[in-house]
C-alpha positions as CSV (number, residue, x, y, z in Angstrom):
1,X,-26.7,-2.5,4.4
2,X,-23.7,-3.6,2.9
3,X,-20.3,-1.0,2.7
4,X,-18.5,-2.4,-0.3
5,X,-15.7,-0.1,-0.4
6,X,-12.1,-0.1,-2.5
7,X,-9.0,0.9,-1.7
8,X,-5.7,1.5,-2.9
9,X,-2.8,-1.0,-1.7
10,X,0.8,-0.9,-3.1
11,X,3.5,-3.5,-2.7
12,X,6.7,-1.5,-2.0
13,X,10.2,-2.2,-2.9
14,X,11.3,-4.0,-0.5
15,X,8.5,-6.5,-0.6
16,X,8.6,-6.6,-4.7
17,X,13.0,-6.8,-4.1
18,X,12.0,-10.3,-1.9
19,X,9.7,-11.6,-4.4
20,X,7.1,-11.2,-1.8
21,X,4.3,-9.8,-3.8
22,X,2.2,-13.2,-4.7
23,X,2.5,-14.3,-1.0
24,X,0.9,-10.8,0.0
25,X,-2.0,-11.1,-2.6
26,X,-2.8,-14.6,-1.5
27,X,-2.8,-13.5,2.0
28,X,-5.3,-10.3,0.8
29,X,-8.0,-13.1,-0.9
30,X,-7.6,-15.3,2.2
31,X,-8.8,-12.2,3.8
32,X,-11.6,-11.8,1.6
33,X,-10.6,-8.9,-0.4
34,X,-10.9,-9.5,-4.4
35,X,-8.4,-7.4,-6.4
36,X,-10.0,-6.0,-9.3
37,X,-6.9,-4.0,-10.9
38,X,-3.1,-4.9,-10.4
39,X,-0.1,-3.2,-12.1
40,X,3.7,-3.4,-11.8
41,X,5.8,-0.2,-12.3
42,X,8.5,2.1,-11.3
43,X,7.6,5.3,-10.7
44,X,10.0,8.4,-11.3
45,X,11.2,10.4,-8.4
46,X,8.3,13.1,-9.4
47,X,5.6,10.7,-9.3
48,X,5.7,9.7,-5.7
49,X,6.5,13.4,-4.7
50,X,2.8,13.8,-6.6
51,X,1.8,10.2,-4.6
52,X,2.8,11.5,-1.5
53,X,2.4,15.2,-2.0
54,X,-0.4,15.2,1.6
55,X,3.2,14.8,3.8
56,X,5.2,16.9,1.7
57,X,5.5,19.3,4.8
58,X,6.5,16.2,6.8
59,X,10.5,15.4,7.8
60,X,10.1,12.0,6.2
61,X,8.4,13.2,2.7
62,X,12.3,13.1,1.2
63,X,13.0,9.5,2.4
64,X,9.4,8.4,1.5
65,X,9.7,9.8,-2.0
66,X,13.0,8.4,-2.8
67,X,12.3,5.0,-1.5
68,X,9.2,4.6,-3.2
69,X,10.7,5.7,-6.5
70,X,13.8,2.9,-6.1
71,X,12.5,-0.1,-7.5
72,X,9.6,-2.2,-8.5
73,X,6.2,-1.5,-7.3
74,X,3.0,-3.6,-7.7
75,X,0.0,-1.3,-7.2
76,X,-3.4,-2.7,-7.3
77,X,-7.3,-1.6,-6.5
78,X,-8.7,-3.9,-3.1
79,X,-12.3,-4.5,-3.0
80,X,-14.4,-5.6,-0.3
81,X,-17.0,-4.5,3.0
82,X,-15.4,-1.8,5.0
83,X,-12.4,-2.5,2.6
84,X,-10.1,0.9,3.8
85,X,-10.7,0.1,7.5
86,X,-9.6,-4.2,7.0
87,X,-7.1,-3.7,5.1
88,X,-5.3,-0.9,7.4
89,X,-5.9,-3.9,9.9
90,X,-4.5,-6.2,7.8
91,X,-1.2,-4.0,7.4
92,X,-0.8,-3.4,10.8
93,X,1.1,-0.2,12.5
94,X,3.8,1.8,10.2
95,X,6.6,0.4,12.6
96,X,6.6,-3.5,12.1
97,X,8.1,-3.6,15.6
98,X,5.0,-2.2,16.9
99,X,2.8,-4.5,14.4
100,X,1.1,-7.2,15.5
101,X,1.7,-10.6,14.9
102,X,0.0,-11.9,11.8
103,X,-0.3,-8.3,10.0
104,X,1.7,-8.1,6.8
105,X,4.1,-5.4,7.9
106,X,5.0,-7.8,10.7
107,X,5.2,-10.6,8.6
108,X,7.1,-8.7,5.7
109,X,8.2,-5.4,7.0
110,X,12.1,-4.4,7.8
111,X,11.5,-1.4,9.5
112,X,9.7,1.9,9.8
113,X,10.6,3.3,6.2
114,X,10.7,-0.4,4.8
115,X,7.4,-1.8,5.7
116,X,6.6,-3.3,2.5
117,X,2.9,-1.6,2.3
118,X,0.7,1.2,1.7
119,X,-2.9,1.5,1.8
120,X,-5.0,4.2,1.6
121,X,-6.4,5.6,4.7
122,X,-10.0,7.1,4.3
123,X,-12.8,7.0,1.8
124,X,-11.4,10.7,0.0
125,X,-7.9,9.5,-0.3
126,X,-8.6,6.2,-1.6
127,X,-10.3,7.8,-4.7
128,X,-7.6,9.8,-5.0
129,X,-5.1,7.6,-5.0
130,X,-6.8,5.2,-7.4
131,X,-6.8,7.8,-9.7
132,X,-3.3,8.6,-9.4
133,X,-2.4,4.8,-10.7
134,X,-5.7,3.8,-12.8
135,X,-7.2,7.0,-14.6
136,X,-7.6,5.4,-17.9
């Protein structure tokens, strides 16, 4: 039985800064994922507090919030078998010095606050975070 699954993935700043975001969505269909909705925005301060709001009661949710919020962003809705699970493969660790070789935050990423993706990580939060970009 087949587990088509989608899943949210977001080209941060610093990968959207670097012009990097149509050399990360080639390397997502090489890897067999189809991308059914894409949008570029910049979201308000507010907006990634809401986006982020499951590690508000982290140290980091400040820096996360106001990074996210400082430029460009291309969000878009990944679709394919076990989709949340390959693409968190795909992305590799948080750190890229920890990443490993071949996985787009080692390829792309500058460091632990800069790491040029996000993707969601479980079934639940990848609904919600769909929502959060593509509730028509």
């Amino acid at each position: 039985m087949s587990n088509i699954e989608q899943t949210l993935s977001i080209i941060k700043p610093d990968a959207v800064e670097r012009n990097l975001d149509n050399e990360i969505k080639k390397i997502f269909q090489k890897n067999g994922f189809r991308i059914l909705k894409e949008k570029k925005l910049k979201l308000e301060k507010t907006e990634a507090e809401q986006f982020y709001k499951v590690h508000e009661t982290k140290p980091f949710y400040n820096d996360l919030c106001t990074y996210l919020s400082s430029g460009t962003i291309v969000v878009m809705i990944l679709e394919k078998e076990n989709a949340i699970k390959s693409n968190r493969d795909l992305m590799g660790a948080t750190d890229p010095a920890k990443a490993e070789e071949g996985t787009l935050r080692k390829l792309f990423g500058k460091s632990i606050d800069k790491n040029s993706v996000h993707g969601s990580d479980s079934p639940d939060n990848a609904k919600i975070e769909i929502d959060f970009f593509f509730k028509d």
